[in-house]
C-alpha positions as CSV (number, residue, x, y, z in Angstrom):
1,X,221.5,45.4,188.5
2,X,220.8,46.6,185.0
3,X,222.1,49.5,183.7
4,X,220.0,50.2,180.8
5,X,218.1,52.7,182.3
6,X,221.0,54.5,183.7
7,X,220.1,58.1,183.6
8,X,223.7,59.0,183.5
9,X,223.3,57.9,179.9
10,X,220.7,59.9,178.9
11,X,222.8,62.5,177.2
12,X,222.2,64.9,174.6
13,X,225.6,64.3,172.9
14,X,226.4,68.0,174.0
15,X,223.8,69.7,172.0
16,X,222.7,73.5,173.6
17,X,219.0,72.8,175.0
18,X,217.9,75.3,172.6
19,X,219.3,74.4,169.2
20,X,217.8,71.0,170.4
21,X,214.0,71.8,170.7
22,X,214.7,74.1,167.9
23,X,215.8,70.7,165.7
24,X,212.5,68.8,167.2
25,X,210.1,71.5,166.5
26,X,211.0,71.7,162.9
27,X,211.3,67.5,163.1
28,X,207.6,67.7,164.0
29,X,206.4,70.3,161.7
30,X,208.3,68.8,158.4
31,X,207.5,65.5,158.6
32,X,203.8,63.8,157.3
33,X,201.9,64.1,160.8
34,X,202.6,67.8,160.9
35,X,202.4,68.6,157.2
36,X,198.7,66.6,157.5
37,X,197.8,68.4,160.7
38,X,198.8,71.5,159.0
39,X,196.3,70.6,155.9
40,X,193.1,69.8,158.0
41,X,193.7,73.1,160.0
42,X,194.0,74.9,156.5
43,X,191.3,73.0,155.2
44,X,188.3,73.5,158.3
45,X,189.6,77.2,158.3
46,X,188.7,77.4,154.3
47,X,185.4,75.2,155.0
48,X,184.2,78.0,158.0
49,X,185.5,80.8,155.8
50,X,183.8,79.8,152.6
51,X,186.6,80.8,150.7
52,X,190.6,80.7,151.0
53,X,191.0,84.7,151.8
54,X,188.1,85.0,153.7
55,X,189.8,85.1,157.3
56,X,192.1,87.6,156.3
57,X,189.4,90.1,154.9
58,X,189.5,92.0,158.3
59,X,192.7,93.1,157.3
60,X,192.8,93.7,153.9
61,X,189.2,94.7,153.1
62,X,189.1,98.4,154.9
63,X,192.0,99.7,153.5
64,X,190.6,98.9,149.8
65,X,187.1,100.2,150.5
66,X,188.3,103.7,151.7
């Protein structure tokens, strides 16, 4: 029988389950998929805004008018 795909061996070397998904969430986010994911969401939200503050306007824009 092989043992290669002995789930007994699928450990996580003792790591809390939460400083875990903490460490792959920031894996995902720093590295070039996410930082390239993160630039063509910044860049169709700046295309449909016509401008880089635009989508923030809601907040920002009444308090300056008054």
């Amino acid at each position: 029988m092989d043992l290669t795909l002995d789930p007994a061996r699928f450990t996580t070397s003792a790591i809390p389950m939460r400083q875990l998904l903490t460490g792959l969430a920031l894996g995902g986010l720093i590295g070039i998929p996410g930082i390239a994911t993160a630039l063509v969401a910044l860049a169709t939200v700046w295309t449909w805004a016509r401008g880089p503050f635009r989508p923030l306007r809601p907040w920002w824009g009444p308090p300056l008018e008054s």
